[in-house]
DRENLUM-15253 format. One record per residue (C-alpha): residue in three letters; residue number from 1; chain; y, x, z. Coordinates in nm, 2 decimals, always signed. Layout:
N
SITE,ALA,NUM,A,Y,X,Z
...
// end
This chain:
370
SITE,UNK,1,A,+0.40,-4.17,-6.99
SITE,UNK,2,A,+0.41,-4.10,-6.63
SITE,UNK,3,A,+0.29,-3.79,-6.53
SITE,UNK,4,A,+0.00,-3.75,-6.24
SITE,UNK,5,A,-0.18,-3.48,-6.11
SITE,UNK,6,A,-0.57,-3.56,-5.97
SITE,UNK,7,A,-0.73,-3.32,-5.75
SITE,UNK,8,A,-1.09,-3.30,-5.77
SITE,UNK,9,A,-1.30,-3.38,-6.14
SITE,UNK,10,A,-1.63,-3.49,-5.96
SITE,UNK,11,A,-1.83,-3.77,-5.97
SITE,UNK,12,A,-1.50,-3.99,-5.93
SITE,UNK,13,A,-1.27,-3.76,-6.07
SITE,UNK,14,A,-1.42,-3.77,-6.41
SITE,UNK,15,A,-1.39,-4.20,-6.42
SITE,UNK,16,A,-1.05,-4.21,-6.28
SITE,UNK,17,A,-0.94,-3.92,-6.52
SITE,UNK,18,A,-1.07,-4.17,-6.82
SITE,UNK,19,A,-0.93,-4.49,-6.63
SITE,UNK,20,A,-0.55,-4.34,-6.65
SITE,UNK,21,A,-0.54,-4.16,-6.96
SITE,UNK,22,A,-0.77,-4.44,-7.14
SITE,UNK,23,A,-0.51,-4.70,-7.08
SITE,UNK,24,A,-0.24,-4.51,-7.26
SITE,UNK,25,A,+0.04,-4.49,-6.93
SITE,UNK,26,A,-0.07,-4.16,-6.79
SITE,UNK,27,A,-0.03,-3.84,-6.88
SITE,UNK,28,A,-0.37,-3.69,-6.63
SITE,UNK,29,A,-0.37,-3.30,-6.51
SITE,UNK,30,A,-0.64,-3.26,-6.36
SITE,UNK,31,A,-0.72,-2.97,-6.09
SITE,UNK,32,A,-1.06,-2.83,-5.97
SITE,UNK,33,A,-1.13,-2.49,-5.85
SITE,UNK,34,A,-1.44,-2.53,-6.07
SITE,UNK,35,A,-1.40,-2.42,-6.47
SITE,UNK,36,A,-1.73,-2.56,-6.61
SITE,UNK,37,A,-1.64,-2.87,-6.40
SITE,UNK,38,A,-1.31,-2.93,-6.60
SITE,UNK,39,A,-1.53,-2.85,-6.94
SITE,UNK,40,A,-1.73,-3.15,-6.86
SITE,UNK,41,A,-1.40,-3.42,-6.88
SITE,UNK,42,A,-1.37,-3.62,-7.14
SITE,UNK,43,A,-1.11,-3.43,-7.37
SITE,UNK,44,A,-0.82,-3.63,-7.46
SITE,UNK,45,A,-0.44,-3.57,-7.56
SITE,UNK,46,A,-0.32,-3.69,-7.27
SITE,UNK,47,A,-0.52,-3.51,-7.01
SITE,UNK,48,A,-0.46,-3.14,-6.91
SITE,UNK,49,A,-0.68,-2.93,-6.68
SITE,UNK,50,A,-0.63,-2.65,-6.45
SITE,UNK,51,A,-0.79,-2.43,-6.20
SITE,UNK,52,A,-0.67,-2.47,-5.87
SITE,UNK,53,A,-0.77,-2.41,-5.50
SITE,UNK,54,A,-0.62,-2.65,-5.36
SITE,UNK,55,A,-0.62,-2.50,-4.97
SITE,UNK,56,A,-0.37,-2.24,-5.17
SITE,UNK,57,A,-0.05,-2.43,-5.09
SITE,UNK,58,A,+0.16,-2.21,-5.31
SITE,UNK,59,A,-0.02,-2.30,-5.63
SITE,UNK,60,A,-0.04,-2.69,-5.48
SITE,UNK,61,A,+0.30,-2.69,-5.44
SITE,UNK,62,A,+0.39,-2.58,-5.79
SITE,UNK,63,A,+0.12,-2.75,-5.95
SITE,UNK,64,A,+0.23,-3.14,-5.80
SITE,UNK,65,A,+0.62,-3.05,-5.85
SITE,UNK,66,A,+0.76,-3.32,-6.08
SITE,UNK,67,A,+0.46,-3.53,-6.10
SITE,UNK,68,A,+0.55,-3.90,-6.05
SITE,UNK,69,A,+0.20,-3.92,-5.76
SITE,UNK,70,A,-0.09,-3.69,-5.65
SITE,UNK,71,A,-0.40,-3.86,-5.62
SITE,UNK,72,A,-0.68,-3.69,-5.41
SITE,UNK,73,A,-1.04,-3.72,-5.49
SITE,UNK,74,A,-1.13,-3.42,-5.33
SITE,UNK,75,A,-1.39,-3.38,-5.01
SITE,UNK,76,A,-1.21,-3.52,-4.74
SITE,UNK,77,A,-1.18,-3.21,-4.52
SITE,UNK,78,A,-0.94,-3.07,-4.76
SITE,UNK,79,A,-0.75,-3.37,-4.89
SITE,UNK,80,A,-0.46,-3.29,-4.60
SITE,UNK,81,A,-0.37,-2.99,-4.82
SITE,UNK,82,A,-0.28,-3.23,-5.10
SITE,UNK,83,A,-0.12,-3.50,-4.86
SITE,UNK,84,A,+0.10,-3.23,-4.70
SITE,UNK,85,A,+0.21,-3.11,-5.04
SITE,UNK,86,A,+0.32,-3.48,-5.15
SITE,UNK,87,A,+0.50,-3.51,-4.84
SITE,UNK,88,A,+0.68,-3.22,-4.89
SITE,UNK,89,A,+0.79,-3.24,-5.22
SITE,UNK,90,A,+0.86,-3.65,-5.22
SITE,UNK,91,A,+0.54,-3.73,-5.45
SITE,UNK,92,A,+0.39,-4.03,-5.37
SITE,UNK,93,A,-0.01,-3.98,-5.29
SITE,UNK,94,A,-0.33,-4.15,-5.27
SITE,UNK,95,A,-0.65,-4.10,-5.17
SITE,UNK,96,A,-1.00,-4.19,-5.13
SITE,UNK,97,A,-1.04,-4.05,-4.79
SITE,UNK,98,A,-1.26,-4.25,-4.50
SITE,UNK,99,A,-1.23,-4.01,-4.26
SITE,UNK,100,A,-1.03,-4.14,-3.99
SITE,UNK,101,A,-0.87,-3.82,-3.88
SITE,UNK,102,A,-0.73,-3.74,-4.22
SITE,UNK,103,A,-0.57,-4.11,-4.24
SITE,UNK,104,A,-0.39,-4.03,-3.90
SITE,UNK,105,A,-0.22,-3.73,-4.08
SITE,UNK,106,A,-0.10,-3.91,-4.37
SITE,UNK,107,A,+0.05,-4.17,-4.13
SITE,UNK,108,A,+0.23,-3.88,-3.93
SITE,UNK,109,A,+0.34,-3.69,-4.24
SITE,UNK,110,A,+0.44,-4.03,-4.41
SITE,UNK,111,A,+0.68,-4.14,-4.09
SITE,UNK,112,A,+0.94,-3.90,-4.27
SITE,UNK,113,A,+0.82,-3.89,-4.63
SITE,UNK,114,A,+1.07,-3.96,-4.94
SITE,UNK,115,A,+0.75,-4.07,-5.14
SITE,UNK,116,A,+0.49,-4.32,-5.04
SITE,UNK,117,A,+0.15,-4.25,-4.89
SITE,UNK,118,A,-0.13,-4.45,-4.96
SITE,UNK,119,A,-0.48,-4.36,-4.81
SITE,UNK,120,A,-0.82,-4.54,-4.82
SITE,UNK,121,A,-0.78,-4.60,-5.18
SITE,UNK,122,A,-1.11,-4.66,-5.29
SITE,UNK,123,A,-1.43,-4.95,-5.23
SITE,UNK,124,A,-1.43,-4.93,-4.86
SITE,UNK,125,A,-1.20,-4.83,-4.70
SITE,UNK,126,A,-1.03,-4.98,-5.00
SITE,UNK,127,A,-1.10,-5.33,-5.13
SITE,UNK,128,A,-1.25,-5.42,-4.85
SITE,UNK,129,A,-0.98,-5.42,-4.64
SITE,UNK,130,A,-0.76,-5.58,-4.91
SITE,UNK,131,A,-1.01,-5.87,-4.97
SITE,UNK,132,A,-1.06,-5.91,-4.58
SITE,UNK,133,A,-0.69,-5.93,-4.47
SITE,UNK,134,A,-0.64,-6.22,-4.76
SITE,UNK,135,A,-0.90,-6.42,-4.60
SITE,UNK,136,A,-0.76,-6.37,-4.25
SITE,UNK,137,A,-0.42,-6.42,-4.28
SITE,UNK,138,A,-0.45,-6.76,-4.41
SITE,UNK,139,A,-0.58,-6.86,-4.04
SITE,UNK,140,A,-0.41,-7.03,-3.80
SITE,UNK,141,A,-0.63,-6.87,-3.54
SITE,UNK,142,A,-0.88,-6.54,-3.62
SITE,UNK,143,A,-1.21,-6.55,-3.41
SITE,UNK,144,A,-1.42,-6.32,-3.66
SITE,UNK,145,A,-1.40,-6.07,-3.92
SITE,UNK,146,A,-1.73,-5.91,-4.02
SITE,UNK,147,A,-1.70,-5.71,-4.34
SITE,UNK,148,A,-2.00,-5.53,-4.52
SITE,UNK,149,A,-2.06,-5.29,-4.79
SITE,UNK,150,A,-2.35,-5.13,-4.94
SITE,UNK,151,A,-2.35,-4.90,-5.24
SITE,UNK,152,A,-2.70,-4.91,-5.34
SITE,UNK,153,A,-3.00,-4.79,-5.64
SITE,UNK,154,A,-3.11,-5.08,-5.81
SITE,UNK,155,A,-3.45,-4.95,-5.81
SITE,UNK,156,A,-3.53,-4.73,-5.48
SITE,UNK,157,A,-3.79,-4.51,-5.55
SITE,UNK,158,A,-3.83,-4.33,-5.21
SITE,UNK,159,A,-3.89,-4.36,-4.82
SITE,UNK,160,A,-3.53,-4.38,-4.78
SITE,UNK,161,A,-3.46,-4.64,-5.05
SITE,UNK,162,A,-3.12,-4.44,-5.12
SITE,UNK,163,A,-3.03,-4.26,-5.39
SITE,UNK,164,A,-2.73,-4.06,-5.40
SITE,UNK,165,A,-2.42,-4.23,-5.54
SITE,UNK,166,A,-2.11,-4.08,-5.42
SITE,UNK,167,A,-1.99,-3.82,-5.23
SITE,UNK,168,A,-2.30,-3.66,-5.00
SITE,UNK,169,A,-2.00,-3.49,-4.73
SITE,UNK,170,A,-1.85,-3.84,-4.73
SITE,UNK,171,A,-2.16,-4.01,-4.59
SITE,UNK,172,A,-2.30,-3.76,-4.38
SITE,UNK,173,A,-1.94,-3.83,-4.23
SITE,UNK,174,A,-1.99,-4.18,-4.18
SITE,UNK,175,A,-2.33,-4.14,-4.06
SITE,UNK,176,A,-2.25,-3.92,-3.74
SITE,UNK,177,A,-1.85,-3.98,-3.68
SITE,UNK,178,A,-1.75,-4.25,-3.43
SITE,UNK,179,A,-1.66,-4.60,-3.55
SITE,UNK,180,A,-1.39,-4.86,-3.47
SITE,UNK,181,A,-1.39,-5.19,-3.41
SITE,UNK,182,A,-1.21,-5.47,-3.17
SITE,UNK,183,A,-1.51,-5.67,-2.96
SITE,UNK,184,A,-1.39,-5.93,-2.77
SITE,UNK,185,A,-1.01,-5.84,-2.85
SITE,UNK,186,A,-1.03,-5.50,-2.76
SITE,UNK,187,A,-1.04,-5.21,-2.98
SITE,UNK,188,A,-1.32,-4.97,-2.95
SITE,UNK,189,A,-1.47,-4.69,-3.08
SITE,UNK,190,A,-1.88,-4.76,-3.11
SITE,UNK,191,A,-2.19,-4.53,-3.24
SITE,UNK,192,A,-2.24,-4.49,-3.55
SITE,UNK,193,A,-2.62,-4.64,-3.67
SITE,UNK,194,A,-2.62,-4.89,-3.39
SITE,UNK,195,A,-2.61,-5.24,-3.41
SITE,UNK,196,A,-2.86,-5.33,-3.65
SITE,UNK,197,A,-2.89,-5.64,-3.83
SITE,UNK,198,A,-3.06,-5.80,-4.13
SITE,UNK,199,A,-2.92,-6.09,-4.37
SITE,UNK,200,A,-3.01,-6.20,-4.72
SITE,UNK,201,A,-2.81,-6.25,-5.02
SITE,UNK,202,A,-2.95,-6.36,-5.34
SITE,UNK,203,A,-3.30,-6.34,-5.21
SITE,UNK,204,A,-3.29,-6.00,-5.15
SITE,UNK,205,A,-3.34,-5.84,-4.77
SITE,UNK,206,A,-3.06,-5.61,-4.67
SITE,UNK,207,A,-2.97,-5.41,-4.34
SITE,UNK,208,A,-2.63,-5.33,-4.21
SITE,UNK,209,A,-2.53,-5.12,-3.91
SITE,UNK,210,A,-2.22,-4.93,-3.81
SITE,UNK,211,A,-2.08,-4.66,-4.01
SITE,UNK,212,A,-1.72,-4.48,-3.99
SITE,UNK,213,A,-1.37,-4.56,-4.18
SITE,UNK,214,A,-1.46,-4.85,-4.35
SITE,UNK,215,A,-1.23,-5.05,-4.13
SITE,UNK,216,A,-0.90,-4.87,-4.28
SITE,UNK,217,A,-0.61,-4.93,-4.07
SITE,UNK,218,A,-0.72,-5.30,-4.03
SITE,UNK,219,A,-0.81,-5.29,-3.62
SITE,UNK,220,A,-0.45,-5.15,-3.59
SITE,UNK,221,A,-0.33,-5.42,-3.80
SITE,UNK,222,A,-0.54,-5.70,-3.64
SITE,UNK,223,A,-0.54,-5.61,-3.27
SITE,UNK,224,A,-0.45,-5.83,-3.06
SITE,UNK,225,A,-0.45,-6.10,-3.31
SITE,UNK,226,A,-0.86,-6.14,-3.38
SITE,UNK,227,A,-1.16,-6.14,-3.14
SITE,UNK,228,A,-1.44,-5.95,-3.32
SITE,UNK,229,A,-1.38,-5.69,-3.61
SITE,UNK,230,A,-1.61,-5.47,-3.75
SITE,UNK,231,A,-1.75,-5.30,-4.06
SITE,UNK,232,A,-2.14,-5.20,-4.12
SITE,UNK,233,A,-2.24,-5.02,-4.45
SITE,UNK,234,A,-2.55,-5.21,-4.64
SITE,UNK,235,A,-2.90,-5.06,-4.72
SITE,UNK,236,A,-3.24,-5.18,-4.78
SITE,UNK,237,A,-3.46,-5.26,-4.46
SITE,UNK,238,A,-3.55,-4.93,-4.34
SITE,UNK,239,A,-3.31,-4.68,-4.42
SITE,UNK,240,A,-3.16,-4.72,-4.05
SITE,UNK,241,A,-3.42,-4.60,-3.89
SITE,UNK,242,A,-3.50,-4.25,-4.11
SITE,UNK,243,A,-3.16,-4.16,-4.10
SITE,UNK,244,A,-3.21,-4.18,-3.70
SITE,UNK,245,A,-3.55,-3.94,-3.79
SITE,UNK,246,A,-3.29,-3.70,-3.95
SITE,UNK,247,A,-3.02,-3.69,-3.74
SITE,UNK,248,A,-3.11,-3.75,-3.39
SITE,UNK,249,A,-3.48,-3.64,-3.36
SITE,UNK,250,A,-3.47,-3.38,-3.59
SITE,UNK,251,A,-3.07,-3.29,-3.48
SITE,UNK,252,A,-2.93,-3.26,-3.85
SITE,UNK,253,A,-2.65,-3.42,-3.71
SITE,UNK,254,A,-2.53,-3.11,-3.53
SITE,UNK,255,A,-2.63,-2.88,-3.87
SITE,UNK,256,A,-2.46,-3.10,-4.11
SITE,UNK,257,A,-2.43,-2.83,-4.43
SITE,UNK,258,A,-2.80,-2.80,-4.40
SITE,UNK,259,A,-2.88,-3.17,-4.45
SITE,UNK,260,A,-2.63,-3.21,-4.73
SITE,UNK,261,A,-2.83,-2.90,-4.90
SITE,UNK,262,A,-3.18,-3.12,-4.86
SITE,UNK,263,A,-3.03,-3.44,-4.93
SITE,UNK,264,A,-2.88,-3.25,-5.30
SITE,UNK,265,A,-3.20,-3.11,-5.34
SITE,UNK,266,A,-3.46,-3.37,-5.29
SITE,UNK,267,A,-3.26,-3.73,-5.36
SITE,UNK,268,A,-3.17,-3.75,-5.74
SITE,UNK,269,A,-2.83,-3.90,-5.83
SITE,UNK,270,A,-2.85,-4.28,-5.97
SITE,UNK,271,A,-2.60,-4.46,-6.18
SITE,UNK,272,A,-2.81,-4.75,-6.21
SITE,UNK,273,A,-2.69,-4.92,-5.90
SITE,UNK,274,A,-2.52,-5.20,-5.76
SITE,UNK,275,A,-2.23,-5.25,-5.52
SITE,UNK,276,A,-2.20,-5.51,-5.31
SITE,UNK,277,A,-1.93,-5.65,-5.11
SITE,UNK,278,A,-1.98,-5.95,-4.81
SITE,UNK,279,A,-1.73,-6.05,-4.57
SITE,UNK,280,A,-1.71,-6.35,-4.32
SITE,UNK,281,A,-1.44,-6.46,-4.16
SITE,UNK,282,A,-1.42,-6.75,-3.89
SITE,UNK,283,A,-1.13,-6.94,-3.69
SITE,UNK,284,A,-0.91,-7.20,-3.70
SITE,UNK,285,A,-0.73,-7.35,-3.97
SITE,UNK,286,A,-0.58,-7.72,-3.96
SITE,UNK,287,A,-0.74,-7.77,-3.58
SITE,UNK,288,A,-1.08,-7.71,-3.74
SITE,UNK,289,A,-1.33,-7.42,-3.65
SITE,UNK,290,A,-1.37,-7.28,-3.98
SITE,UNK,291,A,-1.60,-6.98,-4.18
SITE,UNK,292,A,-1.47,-6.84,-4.54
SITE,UNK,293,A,-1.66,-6.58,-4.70
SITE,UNK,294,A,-1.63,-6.40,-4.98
SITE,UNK,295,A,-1.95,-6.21,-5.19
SITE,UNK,296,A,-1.96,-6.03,-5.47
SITE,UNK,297,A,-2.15,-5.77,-5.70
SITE,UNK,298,A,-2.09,-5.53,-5.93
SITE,UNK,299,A,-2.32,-5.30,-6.18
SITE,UNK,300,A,-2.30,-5.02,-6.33
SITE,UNK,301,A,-2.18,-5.04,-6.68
SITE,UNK,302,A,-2.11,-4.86,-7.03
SITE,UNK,303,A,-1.69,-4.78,-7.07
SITE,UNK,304,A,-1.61,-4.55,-7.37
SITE,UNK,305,A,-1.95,-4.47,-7.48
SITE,UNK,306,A,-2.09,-4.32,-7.11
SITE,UNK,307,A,-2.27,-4.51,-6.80
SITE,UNK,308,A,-2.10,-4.49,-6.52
SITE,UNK,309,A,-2.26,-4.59,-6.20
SITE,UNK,310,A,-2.09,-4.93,-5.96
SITE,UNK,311,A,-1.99,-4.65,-5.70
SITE,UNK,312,A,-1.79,-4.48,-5.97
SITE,UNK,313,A,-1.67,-4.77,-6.08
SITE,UNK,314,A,-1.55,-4.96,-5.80
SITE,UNK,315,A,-1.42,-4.67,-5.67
SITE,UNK,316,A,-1.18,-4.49,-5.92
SITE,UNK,317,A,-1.08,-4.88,-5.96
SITE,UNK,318,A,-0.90,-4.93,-5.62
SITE,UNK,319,A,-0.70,-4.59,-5.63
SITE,UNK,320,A,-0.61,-4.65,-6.03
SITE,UNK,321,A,-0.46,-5.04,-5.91
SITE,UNK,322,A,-0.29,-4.93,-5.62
SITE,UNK,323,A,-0.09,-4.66,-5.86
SITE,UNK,324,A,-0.04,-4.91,-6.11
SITE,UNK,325,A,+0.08,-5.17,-5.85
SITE,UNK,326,A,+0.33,-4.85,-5.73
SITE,UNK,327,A,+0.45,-4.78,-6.06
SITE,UNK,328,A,+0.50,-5.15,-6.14
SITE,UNK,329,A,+0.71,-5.19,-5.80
SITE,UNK,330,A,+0.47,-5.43,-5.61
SITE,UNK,331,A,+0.45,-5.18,-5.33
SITE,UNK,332,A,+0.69,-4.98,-5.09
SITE,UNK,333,A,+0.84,-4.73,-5.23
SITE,UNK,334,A,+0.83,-4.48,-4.94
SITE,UNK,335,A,+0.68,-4.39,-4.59
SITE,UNK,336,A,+0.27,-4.53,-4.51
SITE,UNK,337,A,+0.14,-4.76,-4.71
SITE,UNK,338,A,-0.14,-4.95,-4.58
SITE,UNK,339,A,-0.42,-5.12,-4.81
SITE,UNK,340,A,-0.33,-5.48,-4.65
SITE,UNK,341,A,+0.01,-5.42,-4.77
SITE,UNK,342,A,-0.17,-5.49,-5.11
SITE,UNK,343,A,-0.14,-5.83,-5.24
SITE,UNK,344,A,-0.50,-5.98,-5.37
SITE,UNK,345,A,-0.38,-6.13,-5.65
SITE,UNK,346,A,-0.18,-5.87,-5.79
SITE,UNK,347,A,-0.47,-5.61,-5.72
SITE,UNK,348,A,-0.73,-5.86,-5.89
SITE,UNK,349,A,-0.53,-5.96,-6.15
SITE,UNK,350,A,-0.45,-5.56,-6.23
SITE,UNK,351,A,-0.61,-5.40,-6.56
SITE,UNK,352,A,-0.80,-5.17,-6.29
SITE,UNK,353,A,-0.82,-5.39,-6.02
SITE,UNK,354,A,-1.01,-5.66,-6.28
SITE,UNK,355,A,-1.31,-5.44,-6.22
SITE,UNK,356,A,-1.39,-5.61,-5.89
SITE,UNK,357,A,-1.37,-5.99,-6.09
SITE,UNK,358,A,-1.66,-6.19,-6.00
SITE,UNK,359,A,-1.82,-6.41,-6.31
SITE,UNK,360,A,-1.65,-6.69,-6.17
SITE,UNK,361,A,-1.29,-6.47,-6.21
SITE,UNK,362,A,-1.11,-6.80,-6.20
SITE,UNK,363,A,-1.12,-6.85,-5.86
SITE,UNK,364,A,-1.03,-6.51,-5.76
SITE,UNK,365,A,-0.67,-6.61,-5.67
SITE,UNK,366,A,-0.76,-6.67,-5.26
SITE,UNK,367,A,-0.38,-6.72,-5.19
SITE,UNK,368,A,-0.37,-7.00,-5.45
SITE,UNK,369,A,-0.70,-7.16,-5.30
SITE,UNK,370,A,-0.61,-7.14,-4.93
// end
């Protein structure tokens, strides 16, 4: 078994602590500064727990020595302790992080790493990124690349129709942090919230509007080579414009540990919701103008006797493929790994990865179809 160590037993820590050791390949030690957190997990022989602060970079360091990778589900404000610890001691690392300051630190720390280091691990940045790029590089000529993501309750219950589903630091981050995108081939940084727009899929209404890190490393990777780029996170028709209520009027923006406390108090947790994942891509191919999109959506479901929520799902699913694909030698074995270095097909096709497979799984392969 190879042996990993996951910081952080959380909402997602708990699902990618039974994705690894349920498959029988990984030998899971687990770390969390919180005891009755680590009583929660789901007690198996192959899964050890520990108590660890992981801004103590003594214990880190001792803790992660001899592991073959750190994966980091921690808040991403303190996932640069456990990158800088990787780096150090030539562990390879992955995280769920879509902060875009922390992926700049992983890039610099990776430029002289033994290990590899792989951030953005998760939906979006995550799968996104590597289902975009697959479209895109199959044209001749890239005008467009919209991509969209919403993580949402099946059943909203509340003025916001949100409920919580994932890490409540992680989107107050994307909420109020600048985002990137390339507009009219030049990359930008625009506010998150703005750009509103409404669509349909299924018959159902949706909004989408800017929000921060979905993008990855993709406007690097696609700059100068694509005319519009951007990424807007999905919500029911309304949602927009009382989170502009909350942050701007009332200035919860600027007093973001108190709106994380009202949002914990007053929004119950879900795991009866859906994920859903649109992206449209437009240029030329053969001399014609040409659009390809891809659509999908995915539930929560029952594994190993427990509901777990699409967030938790789809989630823990990108960061356990991209290890697998790491362990099985489909990736680069050191420096910065970027989620376009990931090849669809081999993440589809992965026993994690297969989480993401649409009903009509056999025409996943887009490299085979193009």
């Amino acid at each position: 078994m190879r042996q990993v160590l996951l910081l952080g037993s959380g909402k997602i820590g708990a699902i990618i602590t039974e994705m690894l050791a349920g498959s029988g390949d990984y030998h899971v030690t687990v770390a969390d500064r919180d005891q009755q957190q680590l009583e929660r997990l789901t007690t198996r022989t192959n899964v050890d727990t520990l108590v660890l602060d992981v801004t103590d970079d003594v214990a880190l360091q001792n803790a992660i020595t001899g592991k073959f990778a750190a994966l980091s589900a921690c808040p991403f404000d303190i996932t640069q302790h456990v990158a800088r610890a990787a780096a150090d001691m030539g562990v390879h690392y992955f995280d769920l992080t879509e902060d875009v300051a922390c992926t700049k630190l992983v890039k610099s720390l990776a430029a002289d790493a033994n290990s590899a280091l792989m951030p953005q691990c998760g939906l979006a940045p995550g799968f996104i990124t590597i289902a975009a790029y697959d479209l895109a590089k199959h044209f001749d000529e890239l005008h467009d690349v919209h991509m969209r993501v919403g993580a949402l309750p099946k059943y909203p219950s509340n003025a916001l129709k949100y409920n919580l589903t994932w890490s409540t630091d992680g989107l107050i981050n994307e909420y109020c942090n600048p985002c990137e995108a390339i507009v009219e081939g030049d990359l930008i940084e625009v506010l998150p919230l703005e750009e509103l727009e409404t669509f349909s899929l299924d018959g159902v209404a949706y909004e989408a509007f800017n929000t921060s890190g979905g993008l990855g490393t993709l406007c690097e990777t696609l700059e100068g080579k694509v005319r519009n780029l951007n990424y807007r996170s999905v919500r029911y028709p309304g949602h927009r414009d009382m989170m502009k209520l909350l942050l701007h009027d009332l200035r919860l923006k600027d007093r973001r540990p108190l709106l994380k406390d009202i949002f914990e108090a007053a929004i119950p947790l879900t795991y009866q919701d859906v994920v859903l994942v649109f992206i449209n891509v437009s240029g030329i191919k053969n001399g014609q103008l040409v659009q390809e999109s891809y659509a999908n959506k995915i539930y929560n479901h029952r594994m190993s006797g427990q509901t777990w929520s699409a967030i938790q799902i789809t989630t823990a699913a990108g960061i356990c493929a991209v290890l697998d694909l790491q362990a099985e030698g489909k990736l680069p074995k050191k420096g910065f790994v970027r989620q376009e270095d990931v090849v669809f097909d081999d993440f589809i096709n992965n026993r994690f990865g297969q989480y993401y497979r649409r009903p009509d799984h056999k025409e996943e392969s887009r490299s085979a179809a193009a």
